[in-house]
Structures are given as structure tokens and as C-alpha cells.
C-alpha positions in Angstrom: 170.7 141.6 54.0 169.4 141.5 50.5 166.6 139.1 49.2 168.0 136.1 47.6 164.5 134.8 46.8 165.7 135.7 42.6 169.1 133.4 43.0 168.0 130.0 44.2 170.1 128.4 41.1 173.7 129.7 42.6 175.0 126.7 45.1 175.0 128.7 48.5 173.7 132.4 49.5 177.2 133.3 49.5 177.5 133.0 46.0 173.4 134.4 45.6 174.8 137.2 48.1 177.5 137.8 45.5 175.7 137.5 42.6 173.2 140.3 44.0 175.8 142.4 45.0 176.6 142.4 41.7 173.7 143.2 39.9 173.1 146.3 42.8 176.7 147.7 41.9 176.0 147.3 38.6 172.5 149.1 38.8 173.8 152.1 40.3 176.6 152.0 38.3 173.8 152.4 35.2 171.7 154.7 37.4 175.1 157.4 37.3 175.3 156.6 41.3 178.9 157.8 42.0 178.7 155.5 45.5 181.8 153.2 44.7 180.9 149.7 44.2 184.1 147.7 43.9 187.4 149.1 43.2 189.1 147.6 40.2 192.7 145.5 40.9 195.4 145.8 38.8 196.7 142.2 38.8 199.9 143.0 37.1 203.1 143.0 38.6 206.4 144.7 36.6 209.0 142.1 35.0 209.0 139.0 32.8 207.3 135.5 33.6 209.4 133.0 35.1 208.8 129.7 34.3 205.7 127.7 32.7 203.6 128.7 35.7 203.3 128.2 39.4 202.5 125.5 41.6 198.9 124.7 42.3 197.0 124.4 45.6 193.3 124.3 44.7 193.2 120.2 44.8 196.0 119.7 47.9 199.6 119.8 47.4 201.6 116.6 49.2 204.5 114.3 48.4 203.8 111.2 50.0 206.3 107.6 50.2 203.6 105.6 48.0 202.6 107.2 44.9 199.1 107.4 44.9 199.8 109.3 47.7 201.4 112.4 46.0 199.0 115.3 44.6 201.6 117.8 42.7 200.1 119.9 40.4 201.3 122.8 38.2 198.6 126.2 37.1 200.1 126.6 33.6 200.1 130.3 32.1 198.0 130.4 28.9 200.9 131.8 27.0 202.9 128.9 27.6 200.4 125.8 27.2 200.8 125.1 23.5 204.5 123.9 24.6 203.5 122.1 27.2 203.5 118.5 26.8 203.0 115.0 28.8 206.7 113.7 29.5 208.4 116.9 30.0 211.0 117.2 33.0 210.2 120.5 34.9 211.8 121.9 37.9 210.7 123.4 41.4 212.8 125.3 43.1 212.8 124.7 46.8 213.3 128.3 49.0 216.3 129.2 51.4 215.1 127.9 54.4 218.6 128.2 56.1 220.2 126.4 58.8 223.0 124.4 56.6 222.3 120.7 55.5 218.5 119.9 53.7 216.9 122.2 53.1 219.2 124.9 51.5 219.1 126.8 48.5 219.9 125.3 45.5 218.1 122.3 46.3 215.3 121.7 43.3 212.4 118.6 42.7 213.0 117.5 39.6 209.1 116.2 38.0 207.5 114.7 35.1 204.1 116.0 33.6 202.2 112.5 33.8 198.6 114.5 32.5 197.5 118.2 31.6 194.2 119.4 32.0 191.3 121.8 31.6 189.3 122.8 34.5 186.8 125.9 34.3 187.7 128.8 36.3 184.2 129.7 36.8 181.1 128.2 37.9 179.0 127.3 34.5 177.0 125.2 32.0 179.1 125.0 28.6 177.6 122.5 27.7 174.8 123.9 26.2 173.7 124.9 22.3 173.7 128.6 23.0 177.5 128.0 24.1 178.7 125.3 21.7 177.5 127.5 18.4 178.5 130.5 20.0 182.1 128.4 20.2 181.9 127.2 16.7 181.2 130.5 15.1 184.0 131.9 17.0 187.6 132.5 16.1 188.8 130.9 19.0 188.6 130.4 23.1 190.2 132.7 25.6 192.7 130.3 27.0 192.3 132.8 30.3 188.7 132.0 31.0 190.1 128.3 31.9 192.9 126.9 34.1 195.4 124.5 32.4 196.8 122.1 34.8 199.8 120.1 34.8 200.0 116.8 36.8 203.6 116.1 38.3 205.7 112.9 38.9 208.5 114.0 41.4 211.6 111.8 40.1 214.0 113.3 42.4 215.6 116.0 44.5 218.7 117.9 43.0 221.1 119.4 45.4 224.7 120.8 45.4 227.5 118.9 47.2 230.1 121.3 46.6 231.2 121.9 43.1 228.6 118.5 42.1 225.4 117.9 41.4 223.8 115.1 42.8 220.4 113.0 43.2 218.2 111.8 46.2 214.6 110.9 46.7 211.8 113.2 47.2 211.1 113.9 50.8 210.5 117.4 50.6 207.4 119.1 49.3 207.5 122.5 47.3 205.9 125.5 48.2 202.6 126.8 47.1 202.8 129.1 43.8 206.3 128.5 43.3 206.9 129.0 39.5 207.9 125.8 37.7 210.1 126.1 34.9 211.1 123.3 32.2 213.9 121.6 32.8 216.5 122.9 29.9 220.1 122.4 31.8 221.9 118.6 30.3 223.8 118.2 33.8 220.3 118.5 35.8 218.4 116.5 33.0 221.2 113.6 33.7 221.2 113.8 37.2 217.1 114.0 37.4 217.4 110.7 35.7 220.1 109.2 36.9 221.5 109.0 33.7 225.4 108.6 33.2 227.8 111.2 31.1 230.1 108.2 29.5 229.7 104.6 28.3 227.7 103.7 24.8 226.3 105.8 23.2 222.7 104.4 21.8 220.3 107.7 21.3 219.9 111.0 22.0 217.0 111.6 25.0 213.4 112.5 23.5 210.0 113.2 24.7 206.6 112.2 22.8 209.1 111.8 19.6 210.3 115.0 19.9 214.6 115.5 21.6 214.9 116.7 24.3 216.7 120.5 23.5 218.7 122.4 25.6 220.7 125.8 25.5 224.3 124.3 25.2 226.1 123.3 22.1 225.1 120.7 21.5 221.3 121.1 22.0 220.7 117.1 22.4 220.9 115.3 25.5 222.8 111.7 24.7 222.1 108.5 26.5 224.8 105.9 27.5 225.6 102.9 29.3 227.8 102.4 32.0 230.9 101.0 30.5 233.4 101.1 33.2 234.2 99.1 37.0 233.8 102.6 38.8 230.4 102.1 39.8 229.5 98.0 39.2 230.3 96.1 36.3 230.0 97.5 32.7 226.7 96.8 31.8 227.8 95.2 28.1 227.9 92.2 30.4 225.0 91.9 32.2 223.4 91.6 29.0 220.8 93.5 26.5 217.8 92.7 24.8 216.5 94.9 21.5 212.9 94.3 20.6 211.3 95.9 17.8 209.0 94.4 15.1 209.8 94.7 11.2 210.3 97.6 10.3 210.9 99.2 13.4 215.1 99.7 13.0 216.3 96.9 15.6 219.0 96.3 13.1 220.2 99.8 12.2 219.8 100.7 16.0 222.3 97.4 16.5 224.7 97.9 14.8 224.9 102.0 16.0 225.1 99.9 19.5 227.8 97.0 18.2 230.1 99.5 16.3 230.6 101.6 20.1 231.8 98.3 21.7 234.5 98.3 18.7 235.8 101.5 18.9 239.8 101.8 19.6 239.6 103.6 22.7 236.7 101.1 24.3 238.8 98.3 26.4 238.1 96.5 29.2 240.2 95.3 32.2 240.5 91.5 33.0 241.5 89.7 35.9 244.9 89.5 35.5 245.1 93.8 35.0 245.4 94.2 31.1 243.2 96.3 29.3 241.6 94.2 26.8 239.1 95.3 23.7 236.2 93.4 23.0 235.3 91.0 20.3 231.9 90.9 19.1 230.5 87.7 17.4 227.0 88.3 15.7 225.1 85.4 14.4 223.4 87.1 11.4 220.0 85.2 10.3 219.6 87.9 7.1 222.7 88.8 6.4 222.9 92.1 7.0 225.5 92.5 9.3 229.2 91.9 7.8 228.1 95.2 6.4 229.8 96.9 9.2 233.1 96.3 7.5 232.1 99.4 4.8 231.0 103.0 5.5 227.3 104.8 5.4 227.9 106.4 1.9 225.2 108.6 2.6 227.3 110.4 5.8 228.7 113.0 5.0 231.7 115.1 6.1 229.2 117.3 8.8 227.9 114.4 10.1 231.5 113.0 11.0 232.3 116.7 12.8 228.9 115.9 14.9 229.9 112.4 16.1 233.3 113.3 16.9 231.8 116.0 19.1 229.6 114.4 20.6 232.4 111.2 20.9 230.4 108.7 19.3 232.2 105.4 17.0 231.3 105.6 13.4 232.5 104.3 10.0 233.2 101.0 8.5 235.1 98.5 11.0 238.0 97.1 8.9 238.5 94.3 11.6 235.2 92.5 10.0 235.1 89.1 8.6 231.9 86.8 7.5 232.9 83.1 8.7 230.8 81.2 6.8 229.0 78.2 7.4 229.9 75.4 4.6 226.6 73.2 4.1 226.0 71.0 1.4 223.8 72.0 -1.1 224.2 75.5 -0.4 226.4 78.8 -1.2 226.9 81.8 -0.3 227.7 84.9 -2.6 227.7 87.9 -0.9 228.2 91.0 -3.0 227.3 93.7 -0.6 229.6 94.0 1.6 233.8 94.2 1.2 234.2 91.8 4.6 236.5 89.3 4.3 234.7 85.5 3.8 236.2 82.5 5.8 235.2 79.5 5.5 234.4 76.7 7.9 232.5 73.6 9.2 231.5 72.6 12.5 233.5 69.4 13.5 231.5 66.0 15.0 234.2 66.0 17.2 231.9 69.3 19.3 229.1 66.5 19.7 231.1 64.8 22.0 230.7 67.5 24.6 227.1 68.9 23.2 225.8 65.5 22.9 222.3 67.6 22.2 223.5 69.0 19.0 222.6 65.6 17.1 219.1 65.4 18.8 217.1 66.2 15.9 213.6 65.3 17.3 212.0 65.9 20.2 213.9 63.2 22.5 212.4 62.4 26.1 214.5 62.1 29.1 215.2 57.9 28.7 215.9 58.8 24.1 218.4 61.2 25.6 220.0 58.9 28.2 220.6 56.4 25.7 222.4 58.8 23.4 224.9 59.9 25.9 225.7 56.0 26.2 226.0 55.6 22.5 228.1 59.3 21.7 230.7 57.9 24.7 231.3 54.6 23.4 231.6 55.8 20.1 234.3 58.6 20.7 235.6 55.9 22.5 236.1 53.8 19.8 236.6 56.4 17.3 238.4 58.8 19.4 237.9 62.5 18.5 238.7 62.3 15.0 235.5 60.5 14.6 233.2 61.5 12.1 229.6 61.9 11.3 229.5 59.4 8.9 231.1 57.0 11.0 228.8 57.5 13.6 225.9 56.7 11.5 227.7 53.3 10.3 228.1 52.5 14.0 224.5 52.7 14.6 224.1 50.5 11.7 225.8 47.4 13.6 223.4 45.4 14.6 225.5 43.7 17.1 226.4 46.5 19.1 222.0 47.2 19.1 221.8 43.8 20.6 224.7 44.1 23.0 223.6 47.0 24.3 220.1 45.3 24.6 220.8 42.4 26.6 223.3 44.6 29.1 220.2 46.6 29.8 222.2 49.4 28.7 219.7 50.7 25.7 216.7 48.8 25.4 216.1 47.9 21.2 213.2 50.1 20.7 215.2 53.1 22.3 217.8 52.1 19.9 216.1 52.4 17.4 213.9 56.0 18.0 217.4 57.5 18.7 218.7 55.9 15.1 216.2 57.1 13.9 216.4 61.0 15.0 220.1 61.2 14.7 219.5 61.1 10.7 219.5 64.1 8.4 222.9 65.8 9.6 225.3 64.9 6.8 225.3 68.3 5.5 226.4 69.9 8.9 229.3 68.3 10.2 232.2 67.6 8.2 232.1 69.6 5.8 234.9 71.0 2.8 236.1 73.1 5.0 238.4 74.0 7.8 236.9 73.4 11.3 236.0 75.8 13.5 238.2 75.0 16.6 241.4 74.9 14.1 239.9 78.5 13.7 239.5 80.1 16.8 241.8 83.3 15.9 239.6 83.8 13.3 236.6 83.4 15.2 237.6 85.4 18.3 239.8 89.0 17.9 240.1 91.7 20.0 238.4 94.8 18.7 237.4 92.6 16.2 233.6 92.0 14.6 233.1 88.3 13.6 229.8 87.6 11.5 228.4 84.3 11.3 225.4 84.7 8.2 223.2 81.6 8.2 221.1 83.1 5.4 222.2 80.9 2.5 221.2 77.8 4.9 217.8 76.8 4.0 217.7 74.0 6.8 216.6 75.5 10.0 217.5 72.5 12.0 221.1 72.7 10.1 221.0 76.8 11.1 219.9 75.8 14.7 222.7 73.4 15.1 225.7 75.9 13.2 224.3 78.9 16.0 223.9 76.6 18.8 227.8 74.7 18.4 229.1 78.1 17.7 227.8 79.6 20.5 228.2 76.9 23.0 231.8 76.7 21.7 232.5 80.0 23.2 230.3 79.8 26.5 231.9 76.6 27.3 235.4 78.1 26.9 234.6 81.3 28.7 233.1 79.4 31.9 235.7 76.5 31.6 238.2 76.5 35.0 240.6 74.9 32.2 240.2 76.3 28.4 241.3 74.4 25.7 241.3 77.5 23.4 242.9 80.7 25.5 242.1 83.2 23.3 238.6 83.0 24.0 239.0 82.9 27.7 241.0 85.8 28.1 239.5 88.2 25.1 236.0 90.8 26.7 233.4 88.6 24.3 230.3 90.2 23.0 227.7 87.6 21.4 225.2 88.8 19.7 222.1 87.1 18.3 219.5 88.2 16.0 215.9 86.5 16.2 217.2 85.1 19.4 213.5 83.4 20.1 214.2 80.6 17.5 217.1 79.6 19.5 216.3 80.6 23.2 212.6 79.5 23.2 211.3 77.0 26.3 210.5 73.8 25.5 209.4 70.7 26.6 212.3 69.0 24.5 215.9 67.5 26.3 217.4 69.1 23.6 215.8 73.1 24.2 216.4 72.2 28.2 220.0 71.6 27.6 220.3 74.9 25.7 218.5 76.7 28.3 220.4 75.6 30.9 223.8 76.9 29.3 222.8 80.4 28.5 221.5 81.0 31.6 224.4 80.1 32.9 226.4 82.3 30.7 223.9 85.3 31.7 224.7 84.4 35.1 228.5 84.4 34.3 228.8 86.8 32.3 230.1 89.7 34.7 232.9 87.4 36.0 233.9 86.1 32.7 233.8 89.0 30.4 231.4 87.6 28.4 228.0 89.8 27.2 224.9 88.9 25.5 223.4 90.8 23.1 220.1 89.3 21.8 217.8 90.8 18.9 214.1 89.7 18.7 210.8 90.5 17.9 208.8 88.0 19.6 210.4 88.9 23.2 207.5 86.7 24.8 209.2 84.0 23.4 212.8 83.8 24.8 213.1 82.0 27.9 211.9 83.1 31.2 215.2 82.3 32.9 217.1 83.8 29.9 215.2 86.9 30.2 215.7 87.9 33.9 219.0 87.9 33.9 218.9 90.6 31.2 219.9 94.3 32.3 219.2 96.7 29.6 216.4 96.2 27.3 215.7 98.6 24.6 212.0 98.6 23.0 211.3 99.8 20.0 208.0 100.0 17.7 206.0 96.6 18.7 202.4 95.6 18.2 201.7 92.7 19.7 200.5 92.8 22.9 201.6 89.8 24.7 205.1 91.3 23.2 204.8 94.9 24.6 203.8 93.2 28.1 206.4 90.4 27.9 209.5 93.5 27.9 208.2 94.9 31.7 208.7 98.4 31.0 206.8 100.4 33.1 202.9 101.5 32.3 203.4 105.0 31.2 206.0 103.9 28.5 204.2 100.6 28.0 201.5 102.5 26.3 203.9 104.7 24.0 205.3 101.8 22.1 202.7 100.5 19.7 202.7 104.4 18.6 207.1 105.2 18.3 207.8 105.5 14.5 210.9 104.2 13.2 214.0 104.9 15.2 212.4 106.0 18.6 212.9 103.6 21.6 212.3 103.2 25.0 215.4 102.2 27.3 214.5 100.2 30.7 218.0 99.7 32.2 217.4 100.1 36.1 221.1 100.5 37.3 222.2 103.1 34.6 219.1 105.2 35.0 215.3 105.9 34.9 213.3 104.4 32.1 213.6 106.7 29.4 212.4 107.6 25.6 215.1 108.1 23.3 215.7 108.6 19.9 218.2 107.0 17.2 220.7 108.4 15.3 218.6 108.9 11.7 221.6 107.4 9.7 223.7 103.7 10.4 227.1 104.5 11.4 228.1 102.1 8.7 227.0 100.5 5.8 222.8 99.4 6.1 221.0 98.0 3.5 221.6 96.4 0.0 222.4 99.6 -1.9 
């Protein structure tokens, strides 16, 4: 036994035992002692690398049901650690353990990286001057004197049921040093995450910005919704939210998303068996979306090859028209786009049934009681020709104030407040134009895009009340047992609505209750009756609660607002990617098409964007 009194600074006399070893082999060695010390390994084995490395044991290897039970890690080769990267989808073969069912070959965990790191591979201090100016007058670090290791998320287990591949959860766990390659193959990629290989197209799959690239042709991996009754409803209509702030391409990544529910070949089946396109009606704040109509100048002839490839809708939609609000005072000359501009006005008539569209303040419960009595006994009087301006002059009778007064009907001071707060519409309803029920086959076409720009309105209660009649007008029809206006019953409707939070925001208000109440309805709905929501924001924290759980699919883009990154429930690990995406990238969070992924838009509109 050697004397270890010289190596009391190594952590046990195994290693002080080792250490002295060393310096005796090394003394004879100096000495010309031709008594073998240690024989030299050769650690190399014939053949190529497979894989980024191997699995790791050194800190415990376990899958566990809870995930803070679950210690996967990966040793990653030196060679192959400036590719590595949090995000990437690897794959772990699982060994032929025979005997038929679980178990046999073929079967593979799918993983995430979640976080690399260094950890020294031997015992020392670098931490020290003689070390850190060594380092900085060096070329470089020899990546082999420190392991590189790879935390893992197991997604899922891949396995073969005859000639397809399919998905379960992870109740297996890999062996030890089993080499881990990146996941490269589209038709494990999709089936790791769940993801679907037809419905809309909306992005190509991506990781830290960067696509996702694999050996087939082509190299991308794209991401689509469900769009057919195979497997649930088509997710169109269980509804989706984009949230992005300015500047983050919400609008270009819309209309990429819009022009795929248009395409020719995209129909949906309806009750009655027919195959039915959609129509989409967009309620367009900035005007930017009757551009549709024209094509992308700058696509160009390769581009087209690529999309019909890869089966994606693109070019101008000739089946666009701009209906355009008429409001007094106002105009609207639109010279970049070639959409066709309709005219119309909304009706008084439509107040009968949204009594709320006239309640221009902020009326309490017994304000809003009294103007259901006064809207009745004035369309009775009046009948539904009546107008606006007729509806002001019988408020004016004082009379019918002191009839209704001494009935008990609507006290005089009630009277009065809802006079009051009815003003201030004239320039909505009844205007020099054709109303918008005598319109509906203008409003509502199949595989037709209907615009409905409120930029030239400078009123924003007059734009809140041309969205909200609009929009009620179709959601009443669509949930109505008995229609007045077929076409909209029995047409696959698509509303979309950019800076939804202005119109979808809780409130304290009768008036924001009432509006509330009938889109969450129509999210509700909305599977049964064809009918989709498509709301654009970027204040997501703002849109109702009850509006917002009934949404399916939300796609994130650049944010930075807190309270607006937390408001989208994504989950953490994408959470903290969004304040970073540059223009274009996007995170999707649709729980029955797939696992929460990053994606990546298309870097030109499909059809016309912008004001060039």
C-alpha cells in the first residue's frame, strides 16, 4: 500500500491511490524501467458514427408517468455539437426484444432536446487565472476534454402496425448507450407530433427559426389543420385566434390562411349530404384585405411550381368583393385593389331584433328594459319599414313619455337617459344605399371572399355598430331553427375579424353583455352549423374569457406584452420563444390536430399585400 500522506487534496484514497499509481508508473517509465505500467487502449472501433451520440447513464436514466419524473439524457459526440440545438426531434431506437406485440423492433421514442449542457469530464478547478489566460491565449478548447449533454422530452413512441406508422405514449424506457440520431424522416416527424398530412396549409415546421429539413423532396415539413369529418369536425369551425403585434405578419399569415379555405377543391359536407364550399366574410378595420382579389406581383413562375407541389392555394381570388359601408360624411376610394365595391347600409329594421345596436352609452339593466318596451311599440306602430328618423320623432312625443310614465311602464327619468343615448345614429342606418338583407347573395357566396372595410368610417361607435349588425345578421341566421335568408343557413360560413378585442371585449355594459352572449353562442354552434370564427388581435388579453375557450387553434406570433404572451396559454417552453420570433415565425397550439409546435410562414402573401 503506498503512502498517501502527499495526496490529501484528491476526494478519497481511491482517487490518492490512483493518483500515486500514476506518478510511480510514470517514474519508472522516466527511470527506463521496462516493468509495464498500464497498457495503452485503443478506444476505436472500425466504421462510421451513427447518430448525434449515445444515450447517457451517469445521472439515471427513467421514464416516469409525471414529468419531473423522467431523467433522459443524451452524451453528444464533439463532432456533432455545433448542430445540436434546443427543440430538435431526435430518435431512440428501442432493441428486438422479441416475443411479438411491445416491445418489437421497429418501435422508436421520439424526444425533444429541452437543454444542452457542459459538464467536465474530469475532476478540476478551471476556474482559476492560470486556466482562464491559458484559455484566452489559446486557439480554442478541446471539445473532448468535456461532455456535452442533451436533455430529452420523450413526446412519443413510434411503432409499425403493418404497412403504418403510428403513435402512443411513452411507457418504455431506452437502453443505456443506445445512439440517438436526429429525427430527419417527414412521416416520423408527423407522427412524433401528431401532426396531420392534409387540411390547411399555414407554415412549414421550424425549430429556433430555422425549418425543419429532411432528405426527401421537398426538404420542408408542412403543417395543416384537420379539414375533414374523418376524425372529428374540421377544425375551421371550432374556431382560430391569430395574435401577433404590429409588425409581426398576423395579416399576411391571414390571408395565406383565408385564401386555403377558398380554394376550388376545399368543400365541406352539410347536413343534408351536399358538398358545399365555404364563404369567408372578413371585417377589414385597415383595409387591407379585398386585396385578395389581385395576385402577389412579386411571385414568380418557380414559386407557383413550389405551391402546386406542395398543394397549397395561391393567387388572386376573383370571387372577391368590398361591400362597403355607406356613412354619412364619409367615402371610400379604394385604388389598390381590382375587387369589385358594393354598396350598402344597415337597415333600422335589424334593431328590431338587436335592440342593443342603438344603445350608444353605457345602459344599466332597468335603461335597457325600458328600450326593449319602447323598440316593440314602435315597430309596432311603424311596422318594419320604420326608420331611424322616425324613431327619433317618436321619442320626441311627449305624450307617449307620459303615458308610458303613469302605466309604470318607463318611469320619465328612464325616459329620458334612454332619449338621450339613442342620439348620434343618423349616419348609420338608412343610408343612400341598398340594405344589407335585400343583399344577402352578395354578402354570402360559396367559395366566395366577402370584405367589409370600415376604414373610411371615422366613428368608432358607427364601425362598432356596421361589424356588430353584420355579424349578428349572419350568426342569427346560421343558429335560427327557421332562417329568413337560406343562403346563409345552408352555405359552410367563415367570419373573420381583425382587431377582434374592440368588438369582443368584457364589459360591464348591457350592450357588451348582449354581444358576448351571442358569439359564444356561435363558438359553441359553430361545429353543428357550419359556421367558423376566425378572429385577428393583438391584444388577445382582451377578448372575452368565454369567447376565448371555446377557441381551438391559436396561432402566436411575435408579441411583447406580457399579460398578452400569458393570456394565449401556450405552453412554457414556447411561451418564452415568442417575445424573440421575427417576422413570419409562429407558434401553433391546436391540441386535437397535434403537439404545440413552431412554424414558419411562407416569406411571400399568396396574393396581393400591401399598398404597392
Amino acid at each position: 500500500m503506498p503512502d498517501l500522506g502527499d495526496y490529501t487534496e484528491y476526494d478519497s484514497a481511491e482517487d490518492a491511490e490512483e493518483a500515486s499509481a500514476d506518478d510511480t508508473a510514470d517514474a519508472a517509465a522516466a527511470a527506463g524501467d521496462e516493468t509495464d505500467a498500464f497498457e495503452e487502449v485503443d478506444a476505436s472501433v472500425a466504421g462510421e458514427d451513427r447518430g448525434v451520440g449515445t444515450v447517457a447513464v451517469s445521472e439515471g436514466l427513467c421514464i416516469g408517468e409525471e414529468a419531473d419524473e423522467t431523467t433522459l439524457r443524451a452524451y453528444v459526440t464533439a463532432a456533432n455539437r455545433p448542430n445540436v440545438r434546443i427543440g430538435k426531434y431526435l430518435l431512440v431506437p428501442y432493441p428486438d426484444e422479441g416475443g411479438g406485440g411491445r416491445g418489437t423492433a421497429g418501435e422508436k421514442l421520439f424526444c425533444r432536446i429541452t437543454a444542452l449542457e457542459y459538464v467536465q469530464e474530469y475532476r478540476s478547478d478551471d476556474a482559476t487565472e492560470i486556466h482562464a489566460r491559458r484559455a484566452m491565449r489559446s486557439d480554442g478548447i478541446d471539445e473532448a476534454d468535456y461532455k456535452f449533454l442533451a436533455t430529452l422530452e420523450p413526446v412519443a413512441i413510434l411503432y409499425e402496425d403493418g404497412d403504418e406508422l403510428k403513435r402512443r405514449m411513452t411507457d418504455r424506457v431506452p437502453k443505456p448507450e443506445t445512439p440517438v440520431r436526429e429525427a430527419t424522416d417527414a412521416s416520423e416527424i408527423k407522427t412524433g407530433l401528431k401532426m396531420p398530412d392534409d387540411g390547411v396549409f399555414l407554415g412549414h415546421l421550424s425549430v429556433g427559426g430555422e425549418k425543419v429539413r429532411t432528405a426527401a423532396e421537398p426538404p420542408t415539413i408542412d403543417y395543416r389543420l384537420k379539414d375533414d369529418y374523418e376524425d372529428g369536425d374540421p377544425l375551421v369551425f371550432r374556431h382560430t385566434l391569430v395574435a401577433g403585434g404590429t409588425g409581426s405578419g398576423k395579416t399576411h399569415a391571414s390571408k395565406n390562411a383565408l385564401r386555403q379555405f377558398l380554394s376550388e377543391e376545399r368543400t365541406y359536407e352539410m347536413d343534408d349530404g351536399r358538398q358545399a364550399r365555404a364563404a369567408v366574410v372578413q371585417f377589414d378595420p385597415q383595409d387591407e384585405y379585398a386585396q385578395m382579389h389581385d395576385d402577389n406581383p412579386a411571385i414568380e413562375d418557380a414559386d407557383r411550381r413550389r405551391f402546386e407541389r406542395e398543394g397549397i392555394a395561391h393567387g388572386g381570388h376573383d370571387d372577391t368583393k368590398a361591400l362597403v359601408p355607406v356613412v354619412d360624411g364619409t367615402s371610400y376610394g379604394a385604388d389598390h385593389h381590382r375587387a369589385e365595391q358594393v354598396e350598402f347600409t344597415i337597415p333600422f329594421s335589424m334593431v328590431k331584433a338587436n335592440r342593443w345596436l342603438i344603445a350608444g352609452g353605457q345602459l344599466n339593466d332597468n335603461q335597457f328594459n325600458a328600450l326593449d318596451v319602447l323598440v316593440d311599440r314602435f315597430f309596432r306602430q311603424y311596422g318594419d319599414g320604420g326608420t331611424y328618423e322616425q324613431f327619433r320623432s317618436f321619442l320626441d312625443d311627449p305624450a307617449l313619455r307620459e303615458e308610458l310614465h303613469e302605466s309604470g311602464s318607463v318611469h320619465e327619468a328612464t325616459f329620458d337617459a334612454v332619449k338621450r343615448r339613442v342620439r348620434g345614429f343618423g349616419d348609420v342606418f338608412d343610408g343612400d344605399a341598398r340594405p344589407i338583407t335585400e343583399q344577402i347573395s352578395e354578402l354570402v357566396r360559396p367559395g366566395g371572399l366577402t370584405v367589409v372595410p370600415t376604414y373610411h368610417v371615422n366613428d368608432t361607435r358607427a364601425t362598432e355598430v356596421i361589424v356588430l349588425a353584420v355579424s349578428s345578421l349572419l350568426i342569427d341566421q346560421k343558429l335560427s331553427n327557421a332562417p329568413t335568408y337560406d343562403r346563409i343557413k345552408e352555405t359552410p360560413l367563415v367570419v373573420g375579424m381583425d382587431e377582434a378585442h374592440n368588438f369582443l371585449t368584457d364589459a360591464e355594459s348591457v350592450q357588451a353583455r348582449k354581444v358576448i352572449g351571442k358569439f359564444t353562442e356561435a363558438a359553441k354552434q359553430g361545429r353543428k352549423e357550419r359556421l367558423g370564427l376566425f378572429l385577428i388581435t393583438q391584444d388577445p388579453q382582451d377578448i372575452a374569457d368565454s369567447v376565448f375557450k371555446q377557441i381551438n387553434t391559436t396561432v402566436v406570433l411575435n408579441l411583447g406584452d406580457e399579460d398578452a404572451i400569458s393570456s394565449v396559454n401556450i405552453p412554457s417552453n414556447l411561451e418564452g420563444k415568442v417575445p424573440y420570433m421575427e417576422k413570419g415565425q409562429m407558434v401553433v397550439y391546436s391540441p386535437d390536430n397535434s403537439e404545440p409546435v413552431e412554424l414558419i410562414g411562407l416569406p411571400k402573401c399568396l396574393t396581393k399585400h400591401g399598398r404597392e
